[in-house]
VOBA-1610 file (N, C-alpha, C; in pm, whole numbers, padded with zeros to 5 digits, always signed):
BEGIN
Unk+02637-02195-01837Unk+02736-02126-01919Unk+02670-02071-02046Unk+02706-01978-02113Unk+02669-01874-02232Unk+02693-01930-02323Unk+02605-02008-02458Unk+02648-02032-02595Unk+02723-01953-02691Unk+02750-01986-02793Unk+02794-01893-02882Unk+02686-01795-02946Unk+02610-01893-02959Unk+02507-01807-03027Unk+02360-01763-02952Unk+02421-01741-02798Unk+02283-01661-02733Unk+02300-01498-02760Unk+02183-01464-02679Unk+02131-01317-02702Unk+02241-01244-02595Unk+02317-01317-02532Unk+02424-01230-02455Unk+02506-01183-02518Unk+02568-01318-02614Unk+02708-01298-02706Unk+02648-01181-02786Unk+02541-01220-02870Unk+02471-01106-02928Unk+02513-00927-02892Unk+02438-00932-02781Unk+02410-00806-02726Unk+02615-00764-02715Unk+02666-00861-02618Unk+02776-00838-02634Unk+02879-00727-02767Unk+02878-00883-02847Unk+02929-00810-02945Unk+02880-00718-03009Unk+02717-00646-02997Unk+02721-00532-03051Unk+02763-00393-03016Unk+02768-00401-02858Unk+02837-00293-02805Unk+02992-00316-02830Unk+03055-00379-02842Unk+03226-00394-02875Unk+03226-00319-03003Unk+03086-00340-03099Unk+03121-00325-03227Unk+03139-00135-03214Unk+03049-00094-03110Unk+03025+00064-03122Unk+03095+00104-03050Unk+03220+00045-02998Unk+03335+00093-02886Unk+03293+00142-02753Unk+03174+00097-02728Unk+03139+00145-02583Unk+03148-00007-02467Unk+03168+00081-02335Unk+03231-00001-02227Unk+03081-00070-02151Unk+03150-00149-02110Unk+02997-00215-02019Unk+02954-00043-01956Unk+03051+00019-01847Unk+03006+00110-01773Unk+02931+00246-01884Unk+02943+00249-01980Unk+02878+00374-02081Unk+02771+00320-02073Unk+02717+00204-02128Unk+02589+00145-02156Unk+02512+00159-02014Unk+02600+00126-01891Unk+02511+00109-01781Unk+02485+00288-01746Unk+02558+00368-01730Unk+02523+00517-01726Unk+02378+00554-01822Unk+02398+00517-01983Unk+02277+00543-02036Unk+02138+00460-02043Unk+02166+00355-02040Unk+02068+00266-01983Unk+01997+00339-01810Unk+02069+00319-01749Unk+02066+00366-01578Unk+02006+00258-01567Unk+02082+00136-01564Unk+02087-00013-01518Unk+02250-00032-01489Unk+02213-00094-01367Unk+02377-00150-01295Unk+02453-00249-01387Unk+02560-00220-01349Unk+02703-00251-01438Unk+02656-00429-01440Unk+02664-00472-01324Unk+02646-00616-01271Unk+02525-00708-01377Unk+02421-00603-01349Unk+02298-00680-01445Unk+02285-00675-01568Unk+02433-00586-01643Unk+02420-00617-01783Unk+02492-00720-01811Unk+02607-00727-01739Unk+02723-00885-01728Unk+02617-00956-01677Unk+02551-00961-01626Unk+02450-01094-01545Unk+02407-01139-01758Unk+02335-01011-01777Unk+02230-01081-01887Unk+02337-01089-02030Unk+02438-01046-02001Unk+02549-01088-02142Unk+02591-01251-02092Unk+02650-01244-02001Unk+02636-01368-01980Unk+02537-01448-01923Unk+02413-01474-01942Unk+02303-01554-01926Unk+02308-01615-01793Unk+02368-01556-01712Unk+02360-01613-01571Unk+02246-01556-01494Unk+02124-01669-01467Unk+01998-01586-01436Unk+01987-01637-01303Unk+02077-01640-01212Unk+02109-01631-01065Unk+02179-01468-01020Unk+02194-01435-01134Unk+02176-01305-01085Unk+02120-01175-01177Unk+02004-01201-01261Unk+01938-01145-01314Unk+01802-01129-01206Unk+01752-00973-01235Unk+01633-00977-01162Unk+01509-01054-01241Unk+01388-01025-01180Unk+01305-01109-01276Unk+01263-01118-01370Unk+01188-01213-01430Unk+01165-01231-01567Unk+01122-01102-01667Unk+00962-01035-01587Unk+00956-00950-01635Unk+01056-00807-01668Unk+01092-00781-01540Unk+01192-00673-01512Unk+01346-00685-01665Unk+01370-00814-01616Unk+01501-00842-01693Unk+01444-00826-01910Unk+01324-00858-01900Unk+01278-00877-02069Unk+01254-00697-02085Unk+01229-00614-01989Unk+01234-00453-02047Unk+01379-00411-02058Unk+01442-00463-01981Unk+01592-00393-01979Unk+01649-00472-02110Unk+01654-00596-02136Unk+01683-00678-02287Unk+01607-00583-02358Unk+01501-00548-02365Unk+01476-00496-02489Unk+01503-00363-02475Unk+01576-00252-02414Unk+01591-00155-02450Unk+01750-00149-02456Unk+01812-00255-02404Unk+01920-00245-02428Unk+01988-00252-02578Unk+01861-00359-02647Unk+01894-00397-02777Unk+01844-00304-02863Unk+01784-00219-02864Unk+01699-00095-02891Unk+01830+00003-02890Unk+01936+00029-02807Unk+02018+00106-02791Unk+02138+00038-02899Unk+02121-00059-02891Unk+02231-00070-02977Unk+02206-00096-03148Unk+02099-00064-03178Unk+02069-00102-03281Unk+01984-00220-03374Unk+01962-00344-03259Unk+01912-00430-03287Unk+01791-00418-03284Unk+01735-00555-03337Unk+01591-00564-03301Unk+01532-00630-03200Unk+01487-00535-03129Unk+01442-00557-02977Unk+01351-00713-02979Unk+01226-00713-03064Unk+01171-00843-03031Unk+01208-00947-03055Unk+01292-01001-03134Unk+01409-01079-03182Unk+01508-01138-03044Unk+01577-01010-02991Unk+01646-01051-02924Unk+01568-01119-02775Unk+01452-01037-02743Unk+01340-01062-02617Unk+01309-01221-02659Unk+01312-01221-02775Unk+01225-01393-02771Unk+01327-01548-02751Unk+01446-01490-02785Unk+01571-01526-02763Unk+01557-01584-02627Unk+01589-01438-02536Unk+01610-01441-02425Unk+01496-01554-02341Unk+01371-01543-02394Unk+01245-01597-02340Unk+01264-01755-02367Unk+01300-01796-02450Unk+01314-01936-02494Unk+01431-01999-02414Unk+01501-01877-02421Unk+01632-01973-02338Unk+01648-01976-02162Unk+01534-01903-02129Unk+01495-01890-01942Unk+01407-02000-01963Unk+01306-02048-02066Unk+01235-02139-02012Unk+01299-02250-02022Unk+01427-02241-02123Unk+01502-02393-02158Unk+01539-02433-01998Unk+01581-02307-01928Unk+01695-02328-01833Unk+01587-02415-01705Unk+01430-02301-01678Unk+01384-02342-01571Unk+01340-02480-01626Unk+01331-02548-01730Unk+01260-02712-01743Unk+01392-02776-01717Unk+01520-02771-01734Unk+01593-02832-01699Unk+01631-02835-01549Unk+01605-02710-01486Unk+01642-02762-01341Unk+01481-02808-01271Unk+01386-02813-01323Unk+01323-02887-01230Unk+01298-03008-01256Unk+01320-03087-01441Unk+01353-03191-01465Unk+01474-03279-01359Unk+01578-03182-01329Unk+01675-03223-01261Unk+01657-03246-01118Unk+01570-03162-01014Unk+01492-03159-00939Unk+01426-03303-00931Unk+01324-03346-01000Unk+01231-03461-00978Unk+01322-03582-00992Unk+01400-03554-01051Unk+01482-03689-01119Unk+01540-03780-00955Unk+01566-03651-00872Unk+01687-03669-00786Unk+01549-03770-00645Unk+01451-03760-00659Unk+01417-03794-00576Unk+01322-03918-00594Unk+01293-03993-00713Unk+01225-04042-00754Unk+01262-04232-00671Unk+01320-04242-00658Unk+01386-04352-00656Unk+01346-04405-00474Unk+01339-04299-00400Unk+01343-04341-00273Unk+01155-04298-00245Unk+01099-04260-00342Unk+00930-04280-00284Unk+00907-04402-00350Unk+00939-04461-00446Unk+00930-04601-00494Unk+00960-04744-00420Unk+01075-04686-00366Unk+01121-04775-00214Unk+01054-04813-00140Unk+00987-04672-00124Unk+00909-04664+00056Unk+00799-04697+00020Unk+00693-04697-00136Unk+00598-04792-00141Unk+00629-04881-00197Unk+00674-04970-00223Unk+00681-05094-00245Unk+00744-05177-00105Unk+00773-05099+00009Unk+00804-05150+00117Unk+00664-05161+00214Unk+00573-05007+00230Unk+00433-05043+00251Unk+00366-05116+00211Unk+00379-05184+00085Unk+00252-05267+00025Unk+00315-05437+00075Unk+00460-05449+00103Unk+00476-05584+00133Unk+00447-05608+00292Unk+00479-05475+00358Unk+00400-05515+00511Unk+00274-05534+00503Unk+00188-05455+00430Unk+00060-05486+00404Unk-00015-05602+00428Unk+00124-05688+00280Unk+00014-05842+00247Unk+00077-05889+00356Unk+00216-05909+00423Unk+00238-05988+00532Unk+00148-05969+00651Unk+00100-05839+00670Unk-00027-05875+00768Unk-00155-05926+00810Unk-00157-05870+00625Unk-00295-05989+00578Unk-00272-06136+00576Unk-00183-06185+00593Unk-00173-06332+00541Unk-00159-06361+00705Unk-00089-06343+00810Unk-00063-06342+00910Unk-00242-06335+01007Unk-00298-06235+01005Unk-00424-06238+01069Unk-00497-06302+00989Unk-00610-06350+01134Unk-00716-06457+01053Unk-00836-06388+01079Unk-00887-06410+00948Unk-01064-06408+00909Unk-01142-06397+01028Unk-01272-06334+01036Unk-01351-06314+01138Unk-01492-06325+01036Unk-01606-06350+01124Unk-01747-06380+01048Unk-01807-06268+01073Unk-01915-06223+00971Unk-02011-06061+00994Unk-02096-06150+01052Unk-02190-06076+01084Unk-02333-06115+01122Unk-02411-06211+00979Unk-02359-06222+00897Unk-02450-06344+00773Unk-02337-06434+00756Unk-02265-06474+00854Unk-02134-06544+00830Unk-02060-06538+00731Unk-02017-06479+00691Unk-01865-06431+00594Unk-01784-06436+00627Unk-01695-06451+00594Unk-01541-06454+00627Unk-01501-06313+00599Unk-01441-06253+00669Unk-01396-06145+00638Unk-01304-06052+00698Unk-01195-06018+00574Unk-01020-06001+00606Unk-01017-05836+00654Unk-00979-05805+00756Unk-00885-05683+00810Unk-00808-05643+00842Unk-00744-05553+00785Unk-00580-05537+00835Unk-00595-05463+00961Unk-00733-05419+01059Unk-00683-05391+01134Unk-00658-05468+01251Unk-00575-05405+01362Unk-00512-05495+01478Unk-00631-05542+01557Unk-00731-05510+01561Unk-00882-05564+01667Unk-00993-05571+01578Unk-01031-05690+01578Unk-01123-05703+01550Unk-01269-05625+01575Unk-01356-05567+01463Unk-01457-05470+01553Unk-01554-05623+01618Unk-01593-05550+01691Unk-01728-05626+01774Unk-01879-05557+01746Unk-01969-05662+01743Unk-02085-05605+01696Unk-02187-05540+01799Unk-02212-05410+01798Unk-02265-05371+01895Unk-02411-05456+01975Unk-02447-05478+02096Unk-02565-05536+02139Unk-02652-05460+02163Unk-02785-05497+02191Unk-02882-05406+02201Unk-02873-05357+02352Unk-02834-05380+02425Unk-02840-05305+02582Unk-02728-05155+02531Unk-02650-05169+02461Unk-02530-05078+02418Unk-02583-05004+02328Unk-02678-05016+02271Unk-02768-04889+02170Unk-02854-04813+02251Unk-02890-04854+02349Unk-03007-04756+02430Unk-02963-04668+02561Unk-02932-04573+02568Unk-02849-04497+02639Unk-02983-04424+02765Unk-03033-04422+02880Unk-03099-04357+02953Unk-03055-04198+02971Unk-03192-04164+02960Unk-03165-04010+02981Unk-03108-03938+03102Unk-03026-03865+03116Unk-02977-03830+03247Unk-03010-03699+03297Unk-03110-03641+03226Unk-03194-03488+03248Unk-03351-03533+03302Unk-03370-03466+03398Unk-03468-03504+03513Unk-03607-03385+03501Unk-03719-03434+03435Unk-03813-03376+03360Unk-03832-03301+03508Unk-03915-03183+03518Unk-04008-03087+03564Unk-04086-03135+03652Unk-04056-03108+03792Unk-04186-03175+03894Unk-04354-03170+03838Unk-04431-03250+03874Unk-04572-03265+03771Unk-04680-03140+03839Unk-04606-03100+04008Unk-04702-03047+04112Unk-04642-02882+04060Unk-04523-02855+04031Unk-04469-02727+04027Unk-04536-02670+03881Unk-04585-02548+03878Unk-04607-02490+03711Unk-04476-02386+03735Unk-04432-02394+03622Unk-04312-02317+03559Unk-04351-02214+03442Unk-04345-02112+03455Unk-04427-01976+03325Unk-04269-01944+03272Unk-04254-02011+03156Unk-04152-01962+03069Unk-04113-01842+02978Unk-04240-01791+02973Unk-04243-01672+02934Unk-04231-01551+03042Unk-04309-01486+03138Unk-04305-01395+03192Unk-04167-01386+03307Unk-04135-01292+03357Unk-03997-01304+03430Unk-04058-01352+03577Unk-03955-01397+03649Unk-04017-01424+03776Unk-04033-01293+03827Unk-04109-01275+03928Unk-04183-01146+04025Unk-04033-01101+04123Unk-04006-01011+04150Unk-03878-00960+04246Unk-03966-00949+04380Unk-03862-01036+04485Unk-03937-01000+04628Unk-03903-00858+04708Unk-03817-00787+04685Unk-03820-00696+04745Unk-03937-00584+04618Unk-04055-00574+04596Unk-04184-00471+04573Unk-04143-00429+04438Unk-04171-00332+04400Unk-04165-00247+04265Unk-04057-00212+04224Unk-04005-00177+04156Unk-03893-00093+04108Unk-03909+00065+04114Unk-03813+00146+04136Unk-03825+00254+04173Unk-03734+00349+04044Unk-03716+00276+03943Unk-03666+00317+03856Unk-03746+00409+03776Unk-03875+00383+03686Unk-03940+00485+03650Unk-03966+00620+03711Unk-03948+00631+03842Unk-03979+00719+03897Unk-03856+00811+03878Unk-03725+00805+03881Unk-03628+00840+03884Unk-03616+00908+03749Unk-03576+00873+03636Unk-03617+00870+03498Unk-03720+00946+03474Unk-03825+00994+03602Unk-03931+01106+03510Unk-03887+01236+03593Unk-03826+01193+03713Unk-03731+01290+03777Unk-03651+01395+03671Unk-03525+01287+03617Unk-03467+01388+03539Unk-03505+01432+03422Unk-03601+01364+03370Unk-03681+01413+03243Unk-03723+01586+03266Unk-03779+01566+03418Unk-03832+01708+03427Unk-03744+01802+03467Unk-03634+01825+03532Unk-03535+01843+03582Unk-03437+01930+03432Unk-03390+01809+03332Unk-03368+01852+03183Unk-03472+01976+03094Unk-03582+01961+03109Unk-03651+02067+03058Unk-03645+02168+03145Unk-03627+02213+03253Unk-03624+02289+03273Unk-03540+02399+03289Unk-03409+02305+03277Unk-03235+02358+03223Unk-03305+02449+03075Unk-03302+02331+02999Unk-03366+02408+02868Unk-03414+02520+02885Unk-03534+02539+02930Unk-03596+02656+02928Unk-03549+02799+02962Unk-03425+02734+03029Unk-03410+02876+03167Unk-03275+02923+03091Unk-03220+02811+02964Unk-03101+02864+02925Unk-03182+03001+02814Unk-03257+02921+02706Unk-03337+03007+02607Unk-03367+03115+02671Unk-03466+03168+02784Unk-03483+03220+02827Unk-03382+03380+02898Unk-03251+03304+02981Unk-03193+03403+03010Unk-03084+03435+02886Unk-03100+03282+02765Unk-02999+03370+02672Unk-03041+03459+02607Unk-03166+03494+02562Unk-03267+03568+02492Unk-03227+03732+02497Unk-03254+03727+02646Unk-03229+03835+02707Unk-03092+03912+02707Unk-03006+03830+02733Unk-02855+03898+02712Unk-02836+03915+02549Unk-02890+03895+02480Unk-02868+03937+02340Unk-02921+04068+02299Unk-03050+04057+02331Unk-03139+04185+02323Unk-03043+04291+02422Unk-03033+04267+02510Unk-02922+04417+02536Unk-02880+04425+02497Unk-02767+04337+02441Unk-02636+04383+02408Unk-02667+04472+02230Unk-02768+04428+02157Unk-02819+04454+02068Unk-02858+04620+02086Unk-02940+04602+02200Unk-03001+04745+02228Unk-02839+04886+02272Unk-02783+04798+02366Unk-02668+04918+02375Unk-02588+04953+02276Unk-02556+04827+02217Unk-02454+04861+02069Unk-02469+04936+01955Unk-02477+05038+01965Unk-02507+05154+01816Unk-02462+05122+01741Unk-02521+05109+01614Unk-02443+05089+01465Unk-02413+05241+01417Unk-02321+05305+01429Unk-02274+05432+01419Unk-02121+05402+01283Unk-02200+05518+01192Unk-02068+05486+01090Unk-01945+05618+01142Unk-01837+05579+01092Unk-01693+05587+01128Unk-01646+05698+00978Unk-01575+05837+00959Unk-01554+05859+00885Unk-01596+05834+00763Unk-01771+05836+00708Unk-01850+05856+00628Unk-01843+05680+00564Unk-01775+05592+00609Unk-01822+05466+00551Unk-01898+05435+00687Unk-02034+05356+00533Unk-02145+05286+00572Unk-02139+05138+00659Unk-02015+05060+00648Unk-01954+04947+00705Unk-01799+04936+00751Unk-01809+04957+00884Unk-01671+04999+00908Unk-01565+04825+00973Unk-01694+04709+00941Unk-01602+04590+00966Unk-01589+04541+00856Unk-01598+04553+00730Unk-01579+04524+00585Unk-01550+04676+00500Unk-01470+04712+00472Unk-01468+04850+00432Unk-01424+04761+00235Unk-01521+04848+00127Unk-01503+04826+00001Unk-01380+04808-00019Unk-01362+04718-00103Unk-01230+04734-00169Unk-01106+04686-00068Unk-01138+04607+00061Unk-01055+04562+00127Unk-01009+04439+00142Unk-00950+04366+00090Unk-00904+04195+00065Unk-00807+04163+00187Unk-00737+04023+00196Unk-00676+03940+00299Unk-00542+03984+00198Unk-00446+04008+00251Unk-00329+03986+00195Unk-00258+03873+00147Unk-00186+03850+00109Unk-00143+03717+00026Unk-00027+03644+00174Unk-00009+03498+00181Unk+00062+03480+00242Unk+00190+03513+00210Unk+00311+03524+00295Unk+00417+03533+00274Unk+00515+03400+00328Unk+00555+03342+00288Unk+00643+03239+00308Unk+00802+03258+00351Unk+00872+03321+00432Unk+01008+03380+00431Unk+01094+03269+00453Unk+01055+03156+00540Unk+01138+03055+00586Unk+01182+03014+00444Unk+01344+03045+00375Unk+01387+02962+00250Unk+01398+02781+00304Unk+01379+02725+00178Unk+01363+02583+00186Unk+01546+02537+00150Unk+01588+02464+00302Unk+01708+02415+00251Unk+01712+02266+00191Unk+01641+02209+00168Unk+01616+02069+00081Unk+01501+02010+00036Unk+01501+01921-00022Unk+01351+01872-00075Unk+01377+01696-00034Unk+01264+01656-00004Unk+01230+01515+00028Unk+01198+01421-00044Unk+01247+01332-00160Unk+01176+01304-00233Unk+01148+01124-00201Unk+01073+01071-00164Unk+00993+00923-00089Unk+00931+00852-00194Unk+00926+00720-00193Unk+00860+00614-00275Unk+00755+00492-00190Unk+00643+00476-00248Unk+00608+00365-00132Unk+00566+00215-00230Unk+00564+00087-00178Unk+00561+00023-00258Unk+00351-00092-00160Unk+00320-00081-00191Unk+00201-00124-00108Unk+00197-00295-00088Unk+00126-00319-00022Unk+00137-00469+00029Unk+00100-00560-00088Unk+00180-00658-00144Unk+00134-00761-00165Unk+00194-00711-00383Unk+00273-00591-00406Unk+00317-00546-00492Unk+00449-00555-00524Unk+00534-00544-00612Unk+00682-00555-00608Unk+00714-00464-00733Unk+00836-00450-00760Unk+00894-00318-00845Unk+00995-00287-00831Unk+01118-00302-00977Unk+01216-00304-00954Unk+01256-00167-00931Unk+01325-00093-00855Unk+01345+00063-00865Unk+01507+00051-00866Unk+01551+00191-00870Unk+01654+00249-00867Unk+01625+00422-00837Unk+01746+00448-00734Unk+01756+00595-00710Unk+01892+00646-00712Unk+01904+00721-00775Unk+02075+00815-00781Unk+02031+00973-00741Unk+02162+00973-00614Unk+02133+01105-00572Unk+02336+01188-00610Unk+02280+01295-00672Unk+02421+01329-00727Unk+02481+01274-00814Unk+02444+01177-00865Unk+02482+01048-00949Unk+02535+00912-00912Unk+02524+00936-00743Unk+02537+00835-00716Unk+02446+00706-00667Unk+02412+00593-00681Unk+02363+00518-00677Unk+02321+00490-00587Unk+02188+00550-00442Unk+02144+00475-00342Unk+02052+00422-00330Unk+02012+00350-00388Unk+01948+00217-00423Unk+01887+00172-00516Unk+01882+00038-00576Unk+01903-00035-00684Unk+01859-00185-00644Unk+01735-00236-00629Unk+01694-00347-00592Unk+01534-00372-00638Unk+01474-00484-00607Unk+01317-00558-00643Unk+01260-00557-00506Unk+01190-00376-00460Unk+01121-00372-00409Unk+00964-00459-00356Unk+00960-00568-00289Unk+00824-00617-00202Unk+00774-00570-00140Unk+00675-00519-00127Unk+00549-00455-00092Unk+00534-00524+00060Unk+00514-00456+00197Unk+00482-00314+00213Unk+00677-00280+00205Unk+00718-00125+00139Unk+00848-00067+00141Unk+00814+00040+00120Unk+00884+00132+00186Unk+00836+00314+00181Unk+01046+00356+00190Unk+01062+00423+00125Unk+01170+00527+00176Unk+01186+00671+00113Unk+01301+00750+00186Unk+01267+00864+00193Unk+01443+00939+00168Unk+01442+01016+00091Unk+01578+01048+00001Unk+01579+01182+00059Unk+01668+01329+00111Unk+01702+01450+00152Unk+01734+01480-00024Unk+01715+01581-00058Unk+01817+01602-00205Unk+01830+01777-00204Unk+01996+01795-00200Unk+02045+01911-00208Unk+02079+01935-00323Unk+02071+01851-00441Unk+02127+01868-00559Unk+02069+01798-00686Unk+02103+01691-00745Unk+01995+01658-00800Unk+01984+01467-00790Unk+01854+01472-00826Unk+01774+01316-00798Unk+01751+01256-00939Unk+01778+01139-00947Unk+01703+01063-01072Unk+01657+00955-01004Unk+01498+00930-01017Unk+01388+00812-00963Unk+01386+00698-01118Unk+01434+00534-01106Unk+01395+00460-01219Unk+01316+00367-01196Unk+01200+00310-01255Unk+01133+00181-01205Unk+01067+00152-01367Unk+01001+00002-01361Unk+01030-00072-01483Unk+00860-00126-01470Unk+00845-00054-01305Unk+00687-00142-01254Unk+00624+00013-01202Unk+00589+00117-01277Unk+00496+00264-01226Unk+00361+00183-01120Unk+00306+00109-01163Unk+00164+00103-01163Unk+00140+00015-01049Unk+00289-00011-00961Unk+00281-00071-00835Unk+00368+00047-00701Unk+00389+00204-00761Unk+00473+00234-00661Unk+00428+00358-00710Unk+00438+00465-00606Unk+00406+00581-00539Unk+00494+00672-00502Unk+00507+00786-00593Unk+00615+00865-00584Unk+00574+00964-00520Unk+00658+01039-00440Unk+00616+01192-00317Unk+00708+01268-00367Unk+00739+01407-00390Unk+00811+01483-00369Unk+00760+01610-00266Unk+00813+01595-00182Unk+00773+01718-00056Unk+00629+01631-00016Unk+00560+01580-00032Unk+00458+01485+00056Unk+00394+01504-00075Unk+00430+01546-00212Unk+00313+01595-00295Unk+00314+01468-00405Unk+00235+01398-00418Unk+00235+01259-00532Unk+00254+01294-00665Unk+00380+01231-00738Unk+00422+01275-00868Unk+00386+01151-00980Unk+00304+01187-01068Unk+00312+01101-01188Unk+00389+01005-01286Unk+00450+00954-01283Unk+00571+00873-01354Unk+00542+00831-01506Unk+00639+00886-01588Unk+00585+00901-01776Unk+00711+00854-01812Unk+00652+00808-01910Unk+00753+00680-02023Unk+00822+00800-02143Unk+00935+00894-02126Unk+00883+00991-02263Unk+00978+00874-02395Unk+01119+00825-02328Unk+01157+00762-02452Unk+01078+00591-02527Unk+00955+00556-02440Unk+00915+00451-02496Unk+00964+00308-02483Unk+01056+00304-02368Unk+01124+00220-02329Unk+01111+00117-02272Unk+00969+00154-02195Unk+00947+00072-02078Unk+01027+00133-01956Unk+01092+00195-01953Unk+01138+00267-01833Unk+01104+00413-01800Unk+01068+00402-01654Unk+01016+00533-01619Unk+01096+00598-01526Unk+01124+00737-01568Unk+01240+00786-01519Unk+01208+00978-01478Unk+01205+01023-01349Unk+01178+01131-01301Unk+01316+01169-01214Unk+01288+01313-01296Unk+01473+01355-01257Unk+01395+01479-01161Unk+01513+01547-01037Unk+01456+01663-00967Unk+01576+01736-00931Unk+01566+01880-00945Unk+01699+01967-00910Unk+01659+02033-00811Unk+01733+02025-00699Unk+01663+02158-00608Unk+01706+02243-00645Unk+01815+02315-00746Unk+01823+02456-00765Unk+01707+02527-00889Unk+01624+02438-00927Unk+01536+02519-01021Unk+01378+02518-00893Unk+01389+02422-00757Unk+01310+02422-00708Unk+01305+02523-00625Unk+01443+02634-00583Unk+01505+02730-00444Unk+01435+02844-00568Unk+01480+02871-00731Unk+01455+02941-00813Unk+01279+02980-00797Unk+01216+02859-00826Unk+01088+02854-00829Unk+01016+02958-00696Unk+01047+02864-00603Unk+01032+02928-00451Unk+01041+03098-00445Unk+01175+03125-00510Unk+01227+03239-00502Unk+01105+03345-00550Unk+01096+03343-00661Unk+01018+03410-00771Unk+00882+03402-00710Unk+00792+03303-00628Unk+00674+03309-00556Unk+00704+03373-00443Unk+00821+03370-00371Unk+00769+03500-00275Unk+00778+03602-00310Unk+00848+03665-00435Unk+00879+03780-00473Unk+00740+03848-00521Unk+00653+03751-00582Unk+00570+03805-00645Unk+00440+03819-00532Unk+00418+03713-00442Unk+00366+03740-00310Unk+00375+03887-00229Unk+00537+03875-00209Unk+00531+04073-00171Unk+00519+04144-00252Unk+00512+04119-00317Unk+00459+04273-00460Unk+00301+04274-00458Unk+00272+04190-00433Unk+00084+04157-00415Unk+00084+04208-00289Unk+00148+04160-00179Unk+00102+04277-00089Unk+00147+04393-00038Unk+00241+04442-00101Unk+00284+04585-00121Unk+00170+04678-00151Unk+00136+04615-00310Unk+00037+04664-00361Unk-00140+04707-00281Unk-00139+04599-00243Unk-00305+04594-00170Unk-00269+04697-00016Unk-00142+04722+00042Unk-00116+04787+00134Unk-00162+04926+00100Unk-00055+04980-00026Unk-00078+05136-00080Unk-00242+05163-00123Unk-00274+05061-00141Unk-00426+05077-00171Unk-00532+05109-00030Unk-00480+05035+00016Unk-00553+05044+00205Unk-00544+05170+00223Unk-00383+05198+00238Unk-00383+05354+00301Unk-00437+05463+00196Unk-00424+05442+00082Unk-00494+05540-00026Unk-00634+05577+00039Unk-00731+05487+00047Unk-00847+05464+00121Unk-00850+05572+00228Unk-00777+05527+00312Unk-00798+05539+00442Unk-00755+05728+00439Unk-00686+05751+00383Unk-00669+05917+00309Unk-00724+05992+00278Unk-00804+05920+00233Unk-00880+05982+00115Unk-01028+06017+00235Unk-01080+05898+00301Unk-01165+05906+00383Unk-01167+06024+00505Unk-01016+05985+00563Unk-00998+06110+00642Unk-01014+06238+00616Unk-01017+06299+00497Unk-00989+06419+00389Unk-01132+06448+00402Unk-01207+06350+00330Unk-01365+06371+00346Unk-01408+06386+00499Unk-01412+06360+00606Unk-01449+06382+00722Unk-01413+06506+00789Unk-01269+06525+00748Unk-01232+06670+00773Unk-01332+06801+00711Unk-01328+06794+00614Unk-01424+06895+00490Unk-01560+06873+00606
//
């Protein structure tokens, strides 16, 4: 339950004081309605985590006027009050029944010791074991084990190094192998050879003959690639997040203003948003997540200093954008067209004369 004098009541009453509603704060914040009641009232079963929850405390208190590190240290003292008390509460609950269960092992113990009797070492000692058999002392017939690997006849020699000899004669493999060795060169030769030749004709028949007084009639001066043209209009934009293995990050996405999704992304997580209108991307963790718009990776910037990073996208300044690049695309190749045929005019004119 919430004291009087925590950083909830706090935070609380300073927004009452400026007449704004939980839901105003959560619109300008762009933190859910739920997790500012979570952290007004100090209920940290449903606060996200530590870190996550100490940027949103401090910009919340930042918004209202307070002093942000003040209220953060608040908050920090009173999560650690909470986690030593439940794991104090934790150990407490179980303490009683491992105490049981050894002090119940150690009395079977001595009752077994007192129960079995003494046995002598080899220098006669007496001497106590709790275990159920007595060991026995090994004898010497039981230390010497006979070998059961049967050495090398004395009459046979065995050459460990060289391979044994094959009874069916030689191998016929080298021979084969110098087969196609020679076989391969001579492919070679006969390709060089007849390709040689088909070049040199084709060289020899082909006249380099100029065309209406230009000197190069497969590069003509002054002739460029036209610009692409793009006509297909774009009816939406894609905008995707990925979160990588073994990373986490609280995000939030509103499409239209409405809220589709709002959770503590774990690594590996990828998704992927359509937007006909407009997008706002929030996260509290940049430096664990990966923003795409159209497959193209977007930068994520802090401009109010908040600790929150926040990338907004309209497709109507993106259809605008689009617009204006093809426009200026066909005017580029309008242009380089009238220039072609200028050329090509002008050349004909001269050939005529």
């Amino acid at each position: 339950m919430a004291r009087s004098s925590s950083y909830g009541d706090i935070l609380r009453n300073a927004r009452k004081r400026t007449g704004m509603n939980l839901g105003d704060a959560a619109y300008r914040l762009r933190i859910r309605p739920d997790i500012l009641r979570a952290i007004e009232e100090c209920d940290y079963s449903r606060m996200p985590p530590r870190g996550y929850t100490r940027n949103m405390i401090s910009a919340y208190a930042r918004m209202l006027g307070l002093n942000p590190n003040e209220i953060t240290q608040m908050y920090l003292d009173d999560a650690y009050a909470f986690e030593v008390g439940r794991v104090r509460k934790d150990a407490s609950t179980g303490v009683g029944s491992g105490a049981s269960d050894a002090s119940s092992r150690s009395s079977r113990r001595q009752t077994q010791a007192t129960e079995r009797e003494p046995y002598r070492n080899s220098r006669g000692r007496a001497v106590y074991d709790d275990r159920l058999e007595k060991p026995s002392r090994p004898s010497n017939n039981a230390r010497v084990h006979t070998s059961r690997n049967v050495s090398l006849p004395s009459r046979q020699y065995t050459n460990l190094v060289a391979s044994p000899k094959q009874k069916g004669g030689s191998s016929k493999l080298p021979y084969f192998i110098a087969v196609g060795v020679v076989v391969l060169l001579l492919i070679v030769i006969a390709v060089f050879v007849l390709g040689g030749k088909d070049d040199a004709t084709v060289d020899t028949q082909t006249p380099n003959v100029p065309v209406a007084g230009l000197s190069d009639t497969s590069n003509p001066a002054g002739t460029t690639t036209p610009p692409t043209i793009i006509d297909v209009k774009p009816t939406s934009a894609v905008v995707s997040f990925e979160v990588a293995s073994g990373d986490s990050a609280y995000i939030e996405v509103y499409v239209d203003e409405a809220c589709k999704y709002a959770d503590t992304a774990n690594g590996p997580v990828s998704k992927e948003f359509e937007i006909t209108g407009k997008c706002s991307f929030v996260t509290t963790n940049p430096s664990s997540v990966q923003l795409f718009l159209d497959g193209d990776l977007i930068e994520l910037t802090d401009e109010d200093g908040d600790g929150v990073y926040v990338f907004e996208v309209d497709f109507a300044q993106i259809l605008a954008d689009w617009e204006a690049e093809n426009a200026k695309a066909k005017a580029e190749a309008a242009a380089q067209q009238a220039t072609q045929d200028s050329a090509k005019s002008e050349g004909t004119d001269t050939a005529n004369e």
